[in-house]
KEPA-436213 format. One line per 2 residues: their letters; for each residue x, y, z of N, C-alpha, C, O, CB. Coordinates in nm, 3 decimals, decimal comma, padded with zeros to 5 digits. Last residue first. Glycine has a CB too. Layout:
BEGIN
a) X:Y:Z:X:Y:Z:X:Y:Z:X:Y:Z:X:Y:Z  ... $
***
This chain:
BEGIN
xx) 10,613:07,433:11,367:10,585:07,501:11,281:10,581:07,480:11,157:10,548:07,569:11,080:10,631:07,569:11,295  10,317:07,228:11,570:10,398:07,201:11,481:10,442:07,352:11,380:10,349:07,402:11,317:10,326:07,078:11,407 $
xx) 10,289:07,235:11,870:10,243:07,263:11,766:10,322:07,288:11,616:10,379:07,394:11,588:10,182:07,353:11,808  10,436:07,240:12,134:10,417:07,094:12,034:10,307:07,156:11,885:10,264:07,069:11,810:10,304:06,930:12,157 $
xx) 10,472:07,399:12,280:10,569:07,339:12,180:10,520:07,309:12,084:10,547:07,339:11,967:10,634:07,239:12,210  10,185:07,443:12,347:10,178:07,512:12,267:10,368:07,470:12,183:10,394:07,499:12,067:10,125:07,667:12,341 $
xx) 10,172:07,197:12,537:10,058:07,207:12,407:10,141:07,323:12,311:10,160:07,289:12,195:09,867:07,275:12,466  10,342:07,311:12,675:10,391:07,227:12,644:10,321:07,193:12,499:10,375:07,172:12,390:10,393:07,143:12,748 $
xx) 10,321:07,635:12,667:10,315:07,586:12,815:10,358:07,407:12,681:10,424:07,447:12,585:10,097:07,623:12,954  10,582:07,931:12,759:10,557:07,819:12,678:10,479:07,684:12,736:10,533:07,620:12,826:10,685:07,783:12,632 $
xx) 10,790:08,070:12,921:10,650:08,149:12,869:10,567:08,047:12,773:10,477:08,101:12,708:10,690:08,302:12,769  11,014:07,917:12,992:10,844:07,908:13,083:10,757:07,969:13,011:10,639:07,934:13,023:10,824:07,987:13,239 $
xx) 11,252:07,794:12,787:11,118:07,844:12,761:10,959:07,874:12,879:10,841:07,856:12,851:11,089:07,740:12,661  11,461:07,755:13,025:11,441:07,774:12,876:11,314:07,844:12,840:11,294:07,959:12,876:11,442:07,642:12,806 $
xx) 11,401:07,781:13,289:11,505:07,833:13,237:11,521:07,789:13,114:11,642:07,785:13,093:11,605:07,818:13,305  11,189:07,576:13,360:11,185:07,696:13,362:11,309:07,778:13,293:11,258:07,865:13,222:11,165:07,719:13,490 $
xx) 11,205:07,315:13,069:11,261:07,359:13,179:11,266:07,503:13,179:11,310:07,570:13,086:11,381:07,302:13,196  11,080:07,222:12,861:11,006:07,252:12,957:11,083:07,315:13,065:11,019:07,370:13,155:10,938:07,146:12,993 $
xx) 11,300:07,141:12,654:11,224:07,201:12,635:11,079:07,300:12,712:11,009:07,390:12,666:11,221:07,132:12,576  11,411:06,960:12,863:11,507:07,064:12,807:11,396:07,191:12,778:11,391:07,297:12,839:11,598:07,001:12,652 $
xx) 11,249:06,778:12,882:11,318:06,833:13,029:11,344:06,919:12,997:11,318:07,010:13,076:11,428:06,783:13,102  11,165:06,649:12,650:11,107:06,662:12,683:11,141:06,763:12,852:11,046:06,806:12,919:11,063:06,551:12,647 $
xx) 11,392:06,665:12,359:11,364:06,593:12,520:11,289:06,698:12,630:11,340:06,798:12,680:11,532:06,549:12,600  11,220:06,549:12,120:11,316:06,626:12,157:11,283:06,537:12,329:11,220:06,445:12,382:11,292:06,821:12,119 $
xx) 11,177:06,405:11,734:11,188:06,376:11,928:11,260:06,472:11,967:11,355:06,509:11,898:11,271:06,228:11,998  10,956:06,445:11,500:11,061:06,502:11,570:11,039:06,435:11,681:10,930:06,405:11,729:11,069:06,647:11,584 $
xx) 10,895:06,273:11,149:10,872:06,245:11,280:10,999:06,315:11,366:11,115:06,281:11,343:10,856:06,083:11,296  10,995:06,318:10,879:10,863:06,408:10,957:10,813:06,346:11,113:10,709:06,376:11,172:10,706:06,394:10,843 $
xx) 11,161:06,139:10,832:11,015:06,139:10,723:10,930:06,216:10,829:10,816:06,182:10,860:10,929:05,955:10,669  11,367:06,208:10,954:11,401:06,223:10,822:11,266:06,232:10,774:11,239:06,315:10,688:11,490:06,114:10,760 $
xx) 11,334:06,156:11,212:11,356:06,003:11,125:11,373:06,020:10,959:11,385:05,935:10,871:11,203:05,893:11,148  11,522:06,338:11,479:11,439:06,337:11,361:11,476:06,231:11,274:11,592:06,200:11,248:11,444:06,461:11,289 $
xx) 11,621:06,555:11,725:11,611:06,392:11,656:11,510:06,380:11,553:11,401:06,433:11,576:11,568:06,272:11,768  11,678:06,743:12,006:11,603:06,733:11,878:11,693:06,654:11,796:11,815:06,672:11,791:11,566:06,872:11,810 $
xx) 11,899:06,809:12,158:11,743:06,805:12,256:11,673:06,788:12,096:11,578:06,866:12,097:11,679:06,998:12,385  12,110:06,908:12,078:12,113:06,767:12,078:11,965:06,724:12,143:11,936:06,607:12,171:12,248:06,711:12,166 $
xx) 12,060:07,203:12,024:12,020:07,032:11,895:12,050:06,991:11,951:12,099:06,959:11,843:12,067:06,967:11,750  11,878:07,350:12,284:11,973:07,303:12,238:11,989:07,182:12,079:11,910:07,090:12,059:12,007:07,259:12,360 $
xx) 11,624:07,647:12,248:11,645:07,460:12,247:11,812:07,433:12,156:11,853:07,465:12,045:11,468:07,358:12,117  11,427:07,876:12,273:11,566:07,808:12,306:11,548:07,613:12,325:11,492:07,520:12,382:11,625:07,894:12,479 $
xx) 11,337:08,107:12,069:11,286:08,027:12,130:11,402:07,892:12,139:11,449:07,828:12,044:11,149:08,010:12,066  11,328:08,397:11,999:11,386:08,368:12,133:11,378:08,190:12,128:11,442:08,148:12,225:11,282:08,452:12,273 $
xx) 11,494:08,249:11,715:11,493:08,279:11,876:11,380:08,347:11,870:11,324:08,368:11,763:11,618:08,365:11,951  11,510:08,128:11,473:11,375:08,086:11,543:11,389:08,116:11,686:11,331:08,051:11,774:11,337:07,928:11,526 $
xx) 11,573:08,182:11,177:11,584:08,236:11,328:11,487:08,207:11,362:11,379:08,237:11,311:11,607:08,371:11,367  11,708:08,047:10,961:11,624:08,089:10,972:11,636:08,099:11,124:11,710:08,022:11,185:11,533:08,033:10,904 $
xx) 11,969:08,137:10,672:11,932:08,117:10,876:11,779:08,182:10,876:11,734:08,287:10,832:12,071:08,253:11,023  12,127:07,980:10,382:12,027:08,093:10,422:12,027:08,047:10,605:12,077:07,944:10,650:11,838:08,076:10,318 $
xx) 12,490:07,930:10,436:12,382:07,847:10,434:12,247:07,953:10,464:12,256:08,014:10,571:12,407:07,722:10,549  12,751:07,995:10,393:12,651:08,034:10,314:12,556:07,966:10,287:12,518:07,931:10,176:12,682:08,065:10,221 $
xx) 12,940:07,899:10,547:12,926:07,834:10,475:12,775:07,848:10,382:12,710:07,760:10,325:12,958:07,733:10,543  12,932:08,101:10,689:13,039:08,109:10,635:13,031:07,984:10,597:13,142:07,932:10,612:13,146:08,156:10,702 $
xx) 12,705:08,129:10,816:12,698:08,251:10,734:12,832:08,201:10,657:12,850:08,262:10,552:12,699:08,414:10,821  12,665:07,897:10,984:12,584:07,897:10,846:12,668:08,025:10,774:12,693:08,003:10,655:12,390:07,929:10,866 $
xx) 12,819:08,009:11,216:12,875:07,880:11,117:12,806:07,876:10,992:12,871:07,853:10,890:12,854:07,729:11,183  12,634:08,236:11,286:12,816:08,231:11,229:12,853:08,098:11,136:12,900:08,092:11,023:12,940:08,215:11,386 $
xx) 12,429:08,072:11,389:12,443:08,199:11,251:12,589:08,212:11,237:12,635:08,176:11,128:12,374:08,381:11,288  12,550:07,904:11,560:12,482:07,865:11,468:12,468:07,980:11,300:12,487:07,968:11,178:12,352:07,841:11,554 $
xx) 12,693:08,081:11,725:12,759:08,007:11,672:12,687:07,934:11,544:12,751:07,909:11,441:12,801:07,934:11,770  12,561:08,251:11,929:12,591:08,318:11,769:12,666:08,210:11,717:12,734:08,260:11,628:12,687:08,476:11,755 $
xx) 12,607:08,126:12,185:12,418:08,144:12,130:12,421:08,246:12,000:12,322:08,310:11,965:12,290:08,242:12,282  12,806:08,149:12,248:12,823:08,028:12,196:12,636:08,036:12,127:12,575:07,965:12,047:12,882:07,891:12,335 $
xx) 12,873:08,409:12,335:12,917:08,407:12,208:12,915:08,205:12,183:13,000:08,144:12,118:13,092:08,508:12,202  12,736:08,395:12,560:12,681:08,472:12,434:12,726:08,439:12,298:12,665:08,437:12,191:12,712:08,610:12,446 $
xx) 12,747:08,269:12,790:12,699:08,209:12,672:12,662:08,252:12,541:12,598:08,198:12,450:12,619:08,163:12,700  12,839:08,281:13,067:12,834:08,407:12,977:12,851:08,316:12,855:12,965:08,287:12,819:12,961:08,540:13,001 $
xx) 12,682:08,121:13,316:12,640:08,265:13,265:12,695:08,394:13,166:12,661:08,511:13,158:12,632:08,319:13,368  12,660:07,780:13,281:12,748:07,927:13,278:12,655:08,041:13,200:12,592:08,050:13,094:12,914:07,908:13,179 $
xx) 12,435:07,637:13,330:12,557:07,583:13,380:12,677:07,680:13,397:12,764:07,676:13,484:12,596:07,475:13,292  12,130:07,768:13,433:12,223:07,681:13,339:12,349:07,725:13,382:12,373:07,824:13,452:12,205:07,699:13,175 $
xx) 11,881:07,811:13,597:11,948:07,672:13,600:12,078:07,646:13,485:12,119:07,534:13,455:11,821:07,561:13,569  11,847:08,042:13,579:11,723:07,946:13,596:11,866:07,868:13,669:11,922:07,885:13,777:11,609:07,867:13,430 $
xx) 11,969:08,279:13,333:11,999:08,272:13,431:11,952:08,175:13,587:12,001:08,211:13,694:11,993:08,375:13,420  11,996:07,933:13,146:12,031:08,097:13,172:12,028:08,125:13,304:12,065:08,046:13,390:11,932:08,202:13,106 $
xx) 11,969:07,637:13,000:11,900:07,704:13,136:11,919:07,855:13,186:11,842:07,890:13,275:11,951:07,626:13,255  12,205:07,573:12,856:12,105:07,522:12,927:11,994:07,537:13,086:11,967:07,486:13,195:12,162:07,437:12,923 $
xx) 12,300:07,844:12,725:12,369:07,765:12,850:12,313:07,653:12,944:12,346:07,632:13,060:12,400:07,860:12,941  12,117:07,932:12,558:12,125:07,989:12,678:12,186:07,874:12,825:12,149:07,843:12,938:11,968:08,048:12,692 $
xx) 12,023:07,969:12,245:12,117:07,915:12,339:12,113:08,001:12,453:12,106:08,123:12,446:12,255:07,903:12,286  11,763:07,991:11,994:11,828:08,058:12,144:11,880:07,954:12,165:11,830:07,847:12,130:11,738:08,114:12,277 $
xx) 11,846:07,838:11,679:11,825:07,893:11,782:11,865:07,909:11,905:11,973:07,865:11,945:11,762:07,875:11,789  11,887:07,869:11,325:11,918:07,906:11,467:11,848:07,960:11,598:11,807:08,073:11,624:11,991:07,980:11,451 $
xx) 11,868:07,641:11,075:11,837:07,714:11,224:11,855:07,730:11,373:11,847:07,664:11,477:11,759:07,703:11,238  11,958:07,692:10,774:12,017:07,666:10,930:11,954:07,722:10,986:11,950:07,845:10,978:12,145:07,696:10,979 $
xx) 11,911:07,503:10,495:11,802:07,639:10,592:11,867:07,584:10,714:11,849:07,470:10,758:11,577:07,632:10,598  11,997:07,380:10,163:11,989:07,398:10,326:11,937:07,501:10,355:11,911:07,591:10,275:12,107:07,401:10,403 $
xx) 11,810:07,193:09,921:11,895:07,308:09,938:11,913:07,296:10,108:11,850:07,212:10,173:11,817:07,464:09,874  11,702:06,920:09,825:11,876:06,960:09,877:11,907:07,033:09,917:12,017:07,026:09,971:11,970:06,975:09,818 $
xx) 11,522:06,990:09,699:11,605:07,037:09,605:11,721:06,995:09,662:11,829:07,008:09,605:11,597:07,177:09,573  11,322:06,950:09,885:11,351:06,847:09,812:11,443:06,849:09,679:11,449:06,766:09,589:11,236:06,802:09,788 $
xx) 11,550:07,064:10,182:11,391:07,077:10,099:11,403:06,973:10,000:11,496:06,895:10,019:11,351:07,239:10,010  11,660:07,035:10,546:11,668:07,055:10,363:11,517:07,026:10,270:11,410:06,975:10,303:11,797:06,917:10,294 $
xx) 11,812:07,209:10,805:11,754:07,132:10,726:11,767:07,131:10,537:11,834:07,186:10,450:11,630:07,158:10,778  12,061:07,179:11,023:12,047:07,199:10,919:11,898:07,118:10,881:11,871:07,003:10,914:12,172:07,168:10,857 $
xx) 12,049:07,326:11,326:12,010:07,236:11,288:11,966:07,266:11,133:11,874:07,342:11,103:11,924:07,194:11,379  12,391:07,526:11,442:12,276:07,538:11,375:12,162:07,391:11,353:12,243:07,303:11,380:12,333:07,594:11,243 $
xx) 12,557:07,463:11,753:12,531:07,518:11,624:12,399:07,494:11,552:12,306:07,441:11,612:12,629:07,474:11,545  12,482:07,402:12,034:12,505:07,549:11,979:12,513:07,562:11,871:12,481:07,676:11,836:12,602:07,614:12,011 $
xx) 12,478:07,127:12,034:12,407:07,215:12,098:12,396:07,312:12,049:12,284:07,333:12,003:12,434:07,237:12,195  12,712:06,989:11,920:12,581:06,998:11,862:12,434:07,063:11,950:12,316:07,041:11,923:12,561:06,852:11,824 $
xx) 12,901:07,154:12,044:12,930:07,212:11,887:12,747:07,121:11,856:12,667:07,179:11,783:13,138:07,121:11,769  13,028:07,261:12,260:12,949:07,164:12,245:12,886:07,216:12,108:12,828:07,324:12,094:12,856:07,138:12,371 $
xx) 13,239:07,384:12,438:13,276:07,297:12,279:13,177:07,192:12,253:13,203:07,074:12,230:13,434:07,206:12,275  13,232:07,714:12,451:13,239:07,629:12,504:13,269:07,481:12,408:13,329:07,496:12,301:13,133:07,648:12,577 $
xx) 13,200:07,954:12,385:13,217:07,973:12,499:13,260:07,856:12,549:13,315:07,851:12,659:13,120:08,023:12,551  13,357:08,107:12,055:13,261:08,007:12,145:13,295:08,029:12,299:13,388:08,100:12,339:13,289:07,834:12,106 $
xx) 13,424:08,248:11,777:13,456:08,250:11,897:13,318:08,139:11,941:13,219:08,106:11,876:13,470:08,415:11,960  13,549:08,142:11,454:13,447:08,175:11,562:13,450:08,134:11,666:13,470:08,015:11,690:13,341:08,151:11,544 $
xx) 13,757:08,035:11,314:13,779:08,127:11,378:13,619:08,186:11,426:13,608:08,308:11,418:13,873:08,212:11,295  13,786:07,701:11,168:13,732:07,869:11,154:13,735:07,920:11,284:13,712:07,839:11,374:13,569:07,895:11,095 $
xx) 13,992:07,486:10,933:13,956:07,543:11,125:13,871:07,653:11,064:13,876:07,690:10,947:14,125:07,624:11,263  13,903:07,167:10,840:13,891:07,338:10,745:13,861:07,391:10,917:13,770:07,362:10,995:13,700:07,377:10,572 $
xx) 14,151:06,921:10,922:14,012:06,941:10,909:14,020:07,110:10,862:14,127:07,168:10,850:13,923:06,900:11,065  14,409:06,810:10,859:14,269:06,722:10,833:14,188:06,757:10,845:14,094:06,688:10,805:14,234:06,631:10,883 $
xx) 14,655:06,922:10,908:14,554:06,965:10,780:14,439:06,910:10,747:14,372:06,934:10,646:14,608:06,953:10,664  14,700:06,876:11,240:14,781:06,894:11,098:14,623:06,978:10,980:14,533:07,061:10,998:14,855:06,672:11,024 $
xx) 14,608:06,808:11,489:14,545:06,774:11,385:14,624:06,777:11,275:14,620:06,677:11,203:14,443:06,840:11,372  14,803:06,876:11,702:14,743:06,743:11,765:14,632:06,728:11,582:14,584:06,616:11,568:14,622:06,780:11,980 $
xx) 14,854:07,134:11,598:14,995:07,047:11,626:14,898:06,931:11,670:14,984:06,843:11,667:15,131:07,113:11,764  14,657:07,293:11,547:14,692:07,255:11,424:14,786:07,095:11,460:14,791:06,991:11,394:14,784:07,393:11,347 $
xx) 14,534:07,355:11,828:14,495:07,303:11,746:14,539:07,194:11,664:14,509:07,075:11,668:14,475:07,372:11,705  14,778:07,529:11,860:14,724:07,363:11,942:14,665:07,330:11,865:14,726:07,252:11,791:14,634:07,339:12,078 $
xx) 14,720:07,728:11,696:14,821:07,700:11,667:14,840:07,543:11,742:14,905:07,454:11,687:14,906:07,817:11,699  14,436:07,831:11,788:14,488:07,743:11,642:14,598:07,691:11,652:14,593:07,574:11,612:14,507:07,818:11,513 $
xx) 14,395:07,944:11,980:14,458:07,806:12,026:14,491:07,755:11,890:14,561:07,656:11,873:14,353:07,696:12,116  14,393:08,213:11,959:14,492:08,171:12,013:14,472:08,017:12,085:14,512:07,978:12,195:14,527:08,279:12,098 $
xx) 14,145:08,215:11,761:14,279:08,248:11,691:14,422:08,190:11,810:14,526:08,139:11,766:14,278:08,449:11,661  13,960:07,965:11,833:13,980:08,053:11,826:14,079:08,093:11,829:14,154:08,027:11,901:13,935:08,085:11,867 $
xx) 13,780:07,704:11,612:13,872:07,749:11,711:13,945:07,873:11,707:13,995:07,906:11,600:13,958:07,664:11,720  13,540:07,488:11,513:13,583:07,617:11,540:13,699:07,658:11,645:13,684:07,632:11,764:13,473:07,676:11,574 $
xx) 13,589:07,280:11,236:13,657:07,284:11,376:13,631:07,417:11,430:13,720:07,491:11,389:13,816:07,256:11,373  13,466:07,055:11,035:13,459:07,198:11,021:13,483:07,225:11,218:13,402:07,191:11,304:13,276:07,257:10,928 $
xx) 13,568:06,783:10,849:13,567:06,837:10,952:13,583:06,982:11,004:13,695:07,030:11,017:13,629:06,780:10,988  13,417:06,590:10,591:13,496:06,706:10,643:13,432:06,724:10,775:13,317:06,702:10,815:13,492:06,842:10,550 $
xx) 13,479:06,240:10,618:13,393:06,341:10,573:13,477:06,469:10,583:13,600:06,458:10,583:13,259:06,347:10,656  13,660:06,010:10,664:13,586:06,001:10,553:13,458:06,135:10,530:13,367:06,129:10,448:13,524:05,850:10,567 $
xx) 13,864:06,146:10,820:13,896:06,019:10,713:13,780:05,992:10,602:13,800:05,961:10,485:13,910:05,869:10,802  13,727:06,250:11,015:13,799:06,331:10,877:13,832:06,226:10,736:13,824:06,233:10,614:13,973:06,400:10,934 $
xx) 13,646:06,077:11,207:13,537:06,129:11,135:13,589:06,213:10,998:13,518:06,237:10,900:13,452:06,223:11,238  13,932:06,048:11,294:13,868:05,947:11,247:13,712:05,984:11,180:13,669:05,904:11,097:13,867:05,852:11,363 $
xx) 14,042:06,308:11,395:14,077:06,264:11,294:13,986:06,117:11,229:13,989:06,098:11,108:14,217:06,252:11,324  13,820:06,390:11,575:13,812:06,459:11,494:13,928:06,364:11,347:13,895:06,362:11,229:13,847:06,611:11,571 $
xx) 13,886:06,165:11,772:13,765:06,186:11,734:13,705:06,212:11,582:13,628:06,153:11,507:13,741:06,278:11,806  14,091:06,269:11,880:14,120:06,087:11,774:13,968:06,113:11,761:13,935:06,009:11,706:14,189:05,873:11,877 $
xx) 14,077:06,526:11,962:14,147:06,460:11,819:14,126:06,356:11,781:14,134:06,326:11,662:14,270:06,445:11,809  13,902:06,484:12,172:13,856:06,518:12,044:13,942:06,535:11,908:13,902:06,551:11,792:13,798:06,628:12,068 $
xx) 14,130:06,333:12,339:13,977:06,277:12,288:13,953:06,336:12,191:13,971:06,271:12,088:13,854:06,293:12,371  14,342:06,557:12,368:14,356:06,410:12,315:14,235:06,320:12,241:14,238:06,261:12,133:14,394:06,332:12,435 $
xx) 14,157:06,723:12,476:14,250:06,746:12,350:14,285:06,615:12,324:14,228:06,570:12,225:14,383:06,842:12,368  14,094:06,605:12,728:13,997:06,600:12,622:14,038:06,709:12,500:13,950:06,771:12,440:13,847:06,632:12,688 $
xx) 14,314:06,634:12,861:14,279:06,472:12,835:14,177:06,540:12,695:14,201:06,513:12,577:14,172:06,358:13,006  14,399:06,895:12,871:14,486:06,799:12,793:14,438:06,633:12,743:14,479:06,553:12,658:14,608:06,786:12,887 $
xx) 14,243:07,117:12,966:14,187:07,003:12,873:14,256:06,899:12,740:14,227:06,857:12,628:14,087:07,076:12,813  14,446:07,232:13,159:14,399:07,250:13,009:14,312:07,219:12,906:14,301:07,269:12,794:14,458:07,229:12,962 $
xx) 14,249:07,136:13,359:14,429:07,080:13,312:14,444:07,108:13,224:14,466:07,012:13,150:14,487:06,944:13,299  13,964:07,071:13,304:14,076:07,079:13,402:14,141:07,052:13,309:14,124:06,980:13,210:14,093:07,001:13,528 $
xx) 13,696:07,160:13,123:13,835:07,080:13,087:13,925:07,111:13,163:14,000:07,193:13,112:13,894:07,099:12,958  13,527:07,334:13,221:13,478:07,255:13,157:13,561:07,147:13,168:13,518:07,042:13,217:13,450:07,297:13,046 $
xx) 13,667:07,598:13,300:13,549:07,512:13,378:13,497:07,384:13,354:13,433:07,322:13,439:13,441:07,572:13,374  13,848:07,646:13,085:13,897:07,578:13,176:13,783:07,531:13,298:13,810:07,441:13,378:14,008:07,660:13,219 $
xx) 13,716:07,582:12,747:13,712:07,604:12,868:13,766:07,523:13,010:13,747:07,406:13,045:13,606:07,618:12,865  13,815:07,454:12,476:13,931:07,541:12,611:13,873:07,636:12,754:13,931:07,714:12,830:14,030:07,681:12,517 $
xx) 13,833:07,225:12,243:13,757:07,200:12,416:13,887:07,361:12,459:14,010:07,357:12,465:13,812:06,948:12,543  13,690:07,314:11,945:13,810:07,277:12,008:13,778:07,309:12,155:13,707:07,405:12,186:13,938:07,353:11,949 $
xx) 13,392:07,154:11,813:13,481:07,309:11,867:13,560:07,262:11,972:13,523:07,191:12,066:13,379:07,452:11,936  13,275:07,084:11,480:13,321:07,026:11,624:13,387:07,119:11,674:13,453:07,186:11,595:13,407:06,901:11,631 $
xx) 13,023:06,911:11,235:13,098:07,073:11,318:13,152:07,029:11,435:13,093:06,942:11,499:12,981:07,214:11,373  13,055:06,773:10,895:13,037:06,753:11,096:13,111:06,831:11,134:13,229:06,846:11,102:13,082:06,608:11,189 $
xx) 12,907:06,770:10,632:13,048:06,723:10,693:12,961:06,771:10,848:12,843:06,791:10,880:13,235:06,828:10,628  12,683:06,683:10,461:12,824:06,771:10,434:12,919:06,765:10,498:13,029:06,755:10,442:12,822:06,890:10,439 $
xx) 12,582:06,347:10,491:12,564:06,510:10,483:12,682:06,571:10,488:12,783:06,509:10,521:12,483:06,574:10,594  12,329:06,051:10,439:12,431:06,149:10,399:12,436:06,277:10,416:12,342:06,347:10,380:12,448:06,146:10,294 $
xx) 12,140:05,998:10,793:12,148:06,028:10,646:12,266:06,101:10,572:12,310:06,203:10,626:12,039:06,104:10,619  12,138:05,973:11,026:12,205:05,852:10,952:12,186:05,868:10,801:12,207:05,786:10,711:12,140:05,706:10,998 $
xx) 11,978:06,161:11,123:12,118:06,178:11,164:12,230:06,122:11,041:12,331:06,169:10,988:12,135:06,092:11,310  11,745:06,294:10,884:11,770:06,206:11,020:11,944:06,156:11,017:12,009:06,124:10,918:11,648:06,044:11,017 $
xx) 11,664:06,624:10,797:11,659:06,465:10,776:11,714:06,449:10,874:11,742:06,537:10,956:11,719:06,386:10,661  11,353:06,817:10,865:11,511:06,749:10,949:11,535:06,634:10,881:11,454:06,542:10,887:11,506:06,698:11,130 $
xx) 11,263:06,995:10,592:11,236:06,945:10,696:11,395:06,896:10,736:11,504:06,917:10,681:11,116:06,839:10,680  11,073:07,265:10,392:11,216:07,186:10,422:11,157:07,139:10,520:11,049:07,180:10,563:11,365:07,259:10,451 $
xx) 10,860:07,396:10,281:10,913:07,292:10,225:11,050:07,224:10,277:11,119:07,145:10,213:10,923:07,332:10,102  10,829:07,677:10,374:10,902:07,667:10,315:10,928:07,523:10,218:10,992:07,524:10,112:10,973:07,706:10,395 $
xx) 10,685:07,558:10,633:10,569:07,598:10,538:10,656:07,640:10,342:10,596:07,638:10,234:10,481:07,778:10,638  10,853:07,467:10,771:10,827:07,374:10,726:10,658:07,389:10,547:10,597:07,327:10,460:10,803:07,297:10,889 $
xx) 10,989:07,708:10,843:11,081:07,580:10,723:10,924:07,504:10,691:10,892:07,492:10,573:11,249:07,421:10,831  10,754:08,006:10,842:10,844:07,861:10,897:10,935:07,766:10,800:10,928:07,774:10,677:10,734:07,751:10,954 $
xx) 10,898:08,266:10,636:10,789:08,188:10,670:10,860:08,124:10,709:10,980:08,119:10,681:10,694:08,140:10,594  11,011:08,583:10,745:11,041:08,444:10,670:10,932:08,354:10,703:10,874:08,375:10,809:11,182:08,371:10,713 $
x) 10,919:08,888:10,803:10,964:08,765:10,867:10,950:08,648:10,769:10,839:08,642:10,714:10,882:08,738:10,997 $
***
């Protein structure tokens, strides 16, 4: 087993710090996005083209919407073909960190639809709880695995100098972690 990141030397920099580009997954659940998700195809284009303008945009979308995709984006962002369940791209993908070389360490962890079978929102989340190792593997980022233990990224924030916030609901909620009592989150890996 890999030692922790942090015993590795890497940590979270903080949002507002320079970085490679920004993951985003094309909206096609129809539970999610009535109507095709014609309104929020519209949204995450003027989204996706105005964050392209000045970084890259890494899009996952799956082989039969590329072709939508392409017609509301053109060539502004690098698509990939990993499947998802859903399009919350900073939940489910990886939380990059970095060491003082720069290098990256994606970690991935449990997804479980916020909450599994407890409380979360859809029960077939599989292929959005491989999105983090998929997206690192094809941008050949090393993965450190930190399942079972489930926490969405947007439930984790960081000032870059070693201070983490998560949210405190996510991380406690029976349908993420109960075998966990709160002392033992919080212990730093």
């Amino acid at each position: 087993m890999m030692d922790s990141p942090k015993k590795l030397g890497y940590h979270m920099p903080a949002e507002y710090e320079p970085h490679h580009g920004t993951l985003m997954i094309w909206p096609t659940r129809p539970g999610s996005w009535p109507f095709q998700g014609k309104a929020a195809k519209a949204a995450f284009s003027q989204i996706i083209k105005t964050i392209a303008e000045g970084e890259t945009v890494y899009l996952l979308v799956e082989q039969d919407y590329l072709s939508e995709a392409q017609s509301y984006l053109g060539d502004k962002v690098v698509y990939l073909d990993i499947p998802t369940n859903d399009a919350w791209a900073r939940d489910t993908g990886p939380t990059i960190l970095l060491n003082d070389k720069r290098e990256k360490l994606a970690v991935d962890w449990s997804f479980n639809a916020w909450g599994g079978a407890v409380d979360g929102l859809y029960q077939d989340y599989e292929a959005d709880d491989q999105v983090a190792s998929r997206f690192a593997e094809v941008l050949e980022i090393p993965v450190y695995d930190a399942k079972p233990f489930v926490l969405e990224g947007g439930a984790i924030h960081s000032d870059g100098q070693g201070t983490i916030l998560v949210t405190e609901s996510c991380l406690l909620s029976p349908g993420r972690n109960p075998h966990l009592s709160k002392d033992e989150i919080e212990i730093p890996y």
